[in-house]
Backbone as JSON Lines, residues from 0, in Angstrom:
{"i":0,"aa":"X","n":[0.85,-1.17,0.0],"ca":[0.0,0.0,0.0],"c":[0.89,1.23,0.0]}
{"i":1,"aa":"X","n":[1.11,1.97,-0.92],"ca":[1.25,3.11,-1.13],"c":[0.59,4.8,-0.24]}
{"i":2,"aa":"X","n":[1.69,5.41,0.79],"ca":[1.33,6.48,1.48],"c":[1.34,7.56,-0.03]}
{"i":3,"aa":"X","n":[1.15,8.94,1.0],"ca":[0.99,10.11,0.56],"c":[1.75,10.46,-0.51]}
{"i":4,"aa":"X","n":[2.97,9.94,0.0],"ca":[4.58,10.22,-0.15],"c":[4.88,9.25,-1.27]}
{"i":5,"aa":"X","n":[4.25,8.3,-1.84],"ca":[4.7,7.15,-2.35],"c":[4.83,5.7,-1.95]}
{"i":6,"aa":"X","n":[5.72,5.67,-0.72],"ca":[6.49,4.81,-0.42],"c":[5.5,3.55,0.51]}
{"i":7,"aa":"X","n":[6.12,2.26,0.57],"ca":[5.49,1.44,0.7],"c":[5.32,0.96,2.27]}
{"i":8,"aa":"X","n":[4.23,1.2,2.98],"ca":[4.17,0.46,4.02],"c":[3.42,-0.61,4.21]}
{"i":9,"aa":"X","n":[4.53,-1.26,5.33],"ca":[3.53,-2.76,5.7],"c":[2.05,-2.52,6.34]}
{"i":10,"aa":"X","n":[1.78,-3.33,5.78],"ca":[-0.1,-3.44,5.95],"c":[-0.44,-4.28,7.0]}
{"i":11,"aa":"X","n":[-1.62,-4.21,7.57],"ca":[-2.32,-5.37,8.47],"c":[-2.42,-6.67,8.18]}
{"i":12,"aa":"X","n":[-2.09,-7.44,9.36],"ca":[-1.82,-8.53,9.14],"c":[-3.28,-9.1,8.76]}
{"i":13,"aa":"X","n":[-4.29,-8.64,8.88],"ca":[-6.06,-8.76,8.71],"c":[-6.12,-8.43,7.09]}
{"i":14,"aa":"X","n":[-5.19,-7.15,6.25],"ca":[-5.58,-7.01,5.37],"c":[-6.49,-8.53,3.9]}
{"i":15,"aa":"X","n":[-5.82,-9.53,4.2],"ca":[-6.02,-10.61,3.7],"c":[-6.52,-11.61,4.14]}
{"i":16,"aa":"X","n":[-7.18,-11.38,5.33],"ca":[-7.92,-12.37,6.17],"c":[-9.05,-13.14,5.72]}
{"i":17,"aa":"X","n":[-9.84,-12.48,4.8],"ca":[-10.99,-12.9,3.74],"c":[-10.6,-13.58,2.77]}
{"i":18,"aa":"X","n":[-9.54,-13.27,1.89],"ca":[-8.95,-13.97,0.95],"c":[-8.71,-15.44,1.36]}
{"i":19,"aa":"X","n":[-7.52,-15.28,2.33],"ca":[-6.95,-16.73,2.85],"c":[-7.62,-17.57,3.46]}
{"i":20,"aa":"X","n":[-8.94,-16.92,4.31],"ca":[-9.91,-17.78,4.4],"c":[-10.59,-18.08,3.53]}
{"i":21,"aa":"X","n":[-11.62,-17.54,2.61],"ca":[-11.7,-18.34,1.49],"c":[-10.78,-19.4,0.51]}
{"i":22,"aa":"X","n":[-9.26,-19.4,0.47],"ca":[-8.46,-20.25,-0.16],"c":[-9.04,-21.3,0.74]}
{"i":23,"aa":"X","n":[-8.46,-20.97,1.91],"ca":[-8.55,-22.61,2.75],"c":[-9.92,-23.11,2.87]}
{"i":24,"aa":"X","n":[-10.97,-22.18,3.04],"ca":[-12.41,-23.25,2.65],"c":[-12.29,-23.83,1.41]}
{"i":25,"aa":"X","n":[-11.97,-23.46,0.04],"ca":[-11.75,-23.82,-1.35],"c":[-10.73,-25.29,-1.2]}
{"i":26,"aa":"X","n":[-9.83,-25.14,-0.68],"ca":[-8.93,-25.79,-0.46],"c":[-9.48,-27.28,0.39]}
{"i":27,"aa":"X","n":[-10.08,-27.15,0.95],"ca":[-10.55,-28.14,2.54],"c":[-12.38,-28.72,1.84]}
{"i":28,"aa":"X","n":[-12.96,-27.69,1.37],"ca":[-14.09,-28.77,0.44],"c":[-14.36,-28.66,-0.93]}
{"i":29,"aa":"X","n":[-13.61,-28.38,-1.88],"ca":[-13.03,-28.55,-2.67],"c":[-11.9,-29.35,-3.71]}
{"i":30,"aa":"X","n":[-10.92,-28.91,-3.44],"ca":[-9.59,-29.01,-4.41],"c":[-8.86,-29.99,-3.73]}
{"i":31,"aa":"X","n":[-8.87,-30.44,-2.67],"ca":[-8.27,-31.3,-1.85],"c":[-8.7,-32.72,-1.68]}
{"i":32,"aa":"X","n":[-10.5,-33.07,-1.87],"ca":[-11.57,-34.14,-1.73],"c":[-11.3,-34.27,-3.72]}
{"i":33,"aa":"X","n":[-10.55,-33.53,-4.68],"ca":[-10.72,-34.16,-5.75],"c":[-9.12,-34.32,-6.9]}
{"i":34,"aa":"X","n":[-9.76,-35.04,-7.72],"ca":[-7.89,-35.66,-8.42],"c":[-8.84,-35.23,-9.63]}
{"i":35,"aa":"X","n":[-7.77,-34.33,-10.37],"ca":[-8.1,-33.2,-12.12],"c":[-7.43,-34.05,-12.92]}
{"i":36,"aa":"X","n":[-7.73,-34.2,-13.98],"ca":[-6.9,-34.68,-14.83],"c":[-6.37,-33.94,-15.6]}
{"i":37,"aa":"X","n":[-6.58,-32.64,-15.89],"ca":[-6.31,-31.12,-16.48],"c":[-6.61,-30.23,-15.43]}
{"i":38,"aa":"X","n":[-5.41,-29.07,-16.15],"ca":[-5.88,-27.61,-15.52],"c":[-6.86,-27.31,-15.69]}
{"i":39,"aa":"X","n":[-7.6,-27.46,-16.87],"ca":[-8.24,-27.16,-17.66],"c":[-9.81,-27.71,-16.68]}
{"i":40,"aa":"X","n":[-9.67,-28.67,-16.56],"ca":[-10.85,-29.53,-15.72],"c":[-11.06,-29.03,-14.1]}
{"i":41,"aa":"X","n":[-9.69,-28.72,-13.55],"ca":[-9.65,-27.74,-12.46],"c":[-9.79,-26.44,-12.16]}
{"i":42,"aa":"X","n":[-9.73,-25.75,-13.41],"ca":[-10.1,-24.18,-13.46],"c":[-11.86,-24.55,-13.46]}
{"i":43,"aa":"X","n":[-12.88,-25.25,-14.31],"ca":[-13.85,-25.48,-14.42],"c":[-14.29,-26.3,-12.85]}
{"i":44,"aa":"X","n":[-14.15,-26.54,-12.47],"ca":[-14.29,-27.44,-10.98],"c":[-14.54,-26.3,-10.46]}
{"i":45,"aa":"X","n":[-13.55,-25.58,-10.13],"ca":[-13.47,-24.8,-9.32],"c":[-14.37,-23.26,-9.43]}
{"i":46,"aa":"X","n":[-14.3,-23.31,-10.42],"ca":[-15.44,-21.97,-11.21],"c":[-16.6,-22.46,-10.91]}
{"i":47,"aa":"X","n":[-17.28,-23.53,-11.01],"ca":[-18.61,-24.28,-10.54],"c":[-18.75,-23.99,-9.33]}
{"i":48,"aa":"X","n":[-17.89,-24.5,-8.34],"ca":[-17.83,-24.54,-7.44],"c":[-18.06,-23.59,-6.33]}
{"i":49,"aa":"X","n":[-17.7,-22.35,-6.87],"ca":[-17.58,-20.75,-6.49],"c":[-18.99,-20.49,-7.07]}
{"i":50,"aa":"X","n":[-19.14,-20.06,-8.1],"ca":[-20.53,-19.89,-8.56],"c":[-21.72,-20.22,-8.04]}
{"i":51,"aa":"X","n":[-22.03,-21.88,-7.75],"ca":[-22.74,-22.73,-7.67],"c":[-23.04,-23.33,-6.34]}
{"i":52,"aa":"X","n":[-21.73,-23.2,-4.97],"ca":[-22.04,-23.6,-3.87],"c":[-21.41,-22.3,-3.2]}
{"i":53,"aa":"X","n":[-20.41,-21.76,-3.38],"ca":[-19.78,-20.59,-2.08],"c":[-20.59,-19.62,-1.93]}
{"i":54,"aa":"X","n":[-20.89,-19.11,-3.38],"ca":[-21.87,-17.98,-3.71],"c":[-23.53,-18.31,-3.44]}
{"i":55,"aa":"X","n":[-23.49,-19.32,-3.31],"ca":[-25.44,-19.19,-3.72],"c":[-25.9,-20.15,-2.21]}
{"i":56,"aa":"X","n":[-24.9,-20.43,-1.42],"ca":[-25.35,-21.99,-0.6],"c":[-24.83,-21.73,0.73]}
{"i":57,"aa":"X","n":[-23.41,-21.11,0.95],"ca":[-22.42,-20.92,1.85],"c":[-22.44,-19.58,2.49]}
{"i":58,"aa":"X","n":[-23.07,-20.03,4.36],"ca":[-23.39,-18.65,4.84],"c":[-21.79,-18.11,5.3]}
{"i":59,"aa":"X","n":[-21.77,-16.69,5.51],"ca":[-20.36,-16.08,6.03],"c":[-20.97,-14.91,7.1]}
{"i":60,"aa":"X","n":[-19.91,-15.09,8.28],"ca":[-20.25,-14.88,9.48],"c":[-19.68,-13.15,9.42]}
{"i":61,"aa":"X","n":[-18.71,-12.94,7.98],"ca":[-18.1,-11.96,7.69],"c":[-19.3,-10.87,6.89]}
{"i":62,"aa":"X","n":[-20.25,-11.2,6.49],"ca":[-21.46,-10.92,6.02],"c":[-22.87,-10.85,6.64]}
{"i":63,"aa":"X","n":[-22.66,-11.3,8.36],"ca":[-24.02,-11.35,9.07],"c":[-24.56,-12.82,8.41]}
{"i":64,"aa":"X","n":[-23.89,-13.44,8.29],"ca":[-24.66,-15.3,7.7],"c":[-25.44,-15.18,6.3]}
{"i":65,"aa":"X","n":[-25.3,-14.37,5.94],"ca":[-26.08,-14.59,4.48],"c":[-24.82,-14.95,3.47]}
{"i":66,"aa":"X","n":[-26.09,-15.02,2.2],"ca":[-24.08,-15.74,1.5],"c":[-24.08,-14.6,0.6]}
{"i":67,"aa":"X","n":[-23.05,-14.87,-0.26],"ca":[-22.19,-13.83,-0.93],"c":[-23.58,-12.96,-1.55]}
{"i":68,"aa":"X","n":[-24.06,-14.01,-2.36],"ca":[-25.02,-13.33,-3.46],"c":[-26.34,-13.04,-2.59]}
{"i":69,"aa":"X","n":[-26.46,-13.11,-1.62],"ca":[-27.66,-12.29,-0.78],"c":[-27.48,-10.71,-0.37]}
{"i":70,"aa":"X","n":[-25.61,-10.73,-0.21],"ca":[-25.31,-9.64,0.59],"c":[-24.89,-8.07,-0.78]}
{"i":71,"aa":"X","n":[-25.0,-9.04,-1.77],"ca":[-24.21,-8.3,-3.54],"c":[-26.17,-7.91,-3.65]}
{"i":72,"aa":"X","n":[-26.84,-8.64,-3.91],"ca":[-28.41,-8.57,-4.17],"c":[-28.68,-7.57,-3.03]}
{"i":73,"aa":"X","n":[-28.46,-7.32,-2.21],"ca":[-28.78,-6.53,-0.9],"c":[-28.34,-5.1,-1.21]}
{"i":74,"aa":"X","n":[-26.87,-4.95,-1.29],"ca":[-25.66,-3.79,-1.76],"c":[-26.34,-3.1,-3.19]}
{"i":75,"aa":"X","n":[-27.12,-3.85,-4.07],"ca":[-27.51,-3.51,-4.93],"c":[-28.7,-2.13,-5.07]}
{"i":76,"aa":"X","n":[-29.96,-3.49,-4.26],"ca":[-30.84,-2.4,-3.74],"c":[-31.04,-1.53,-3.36]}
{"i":77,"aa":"X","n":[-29.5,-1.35,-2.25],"ca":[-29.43,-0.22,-1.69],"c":[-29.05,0.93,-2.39]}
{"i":78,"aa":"X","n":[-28.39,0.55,-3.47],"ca":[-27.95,1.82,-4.34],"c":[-29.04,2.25,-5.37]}
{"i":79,"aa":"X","n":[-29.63,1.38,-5.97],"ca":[-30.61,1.72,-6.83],"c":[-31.64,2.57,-5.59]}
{"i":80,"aa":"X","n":[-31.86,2.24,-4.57],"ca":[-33.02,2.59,-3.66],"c":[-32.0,4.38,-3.55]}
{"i":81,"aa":"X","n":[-31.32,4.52,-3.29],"ca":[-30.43,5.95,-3.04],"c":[-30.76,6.87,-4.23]}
């Protein structure tokens, strides 16, 4: 992250806390319970997977328990409603 000045300071150790938790859920019921025979078959796995169960199925406690696409459908309203 870039100050005023340019220069680079270290960030919170939280800054990535969402990310890396999502890897390791991805990682733990996902990519780990399966054997790809292509990248190709694993980029698609995994795109399903996100789409189809994280997004539409999987509550987050980082969101008040709703899942991704309740809280994006929600964020929405609110702007059109503004």
């Amino acid at each position: 992250m870039d100050d005023q000045f340019g220069t680079h300071r270290v960030g919170s150790c939280f800054d990535n806390a969402q990310a890396e938790s999502f890897n390791a859920t991805l990682k733990v019921e996902r990519v780990n319970r399966t054997t790809y025979p292509t990248r190709e078959y694993a980029r698609k796995d995994v795109t399903r997977y996100i789409e189809f169960r994280y997004n539409t199925k999987r509550l987050h406690s980082a969101l008040g328990y709703r899942t991704p696409q309740e809280a994006r459908t929600d964020y929405q309203n609110q702007r059109q409603a503004a």
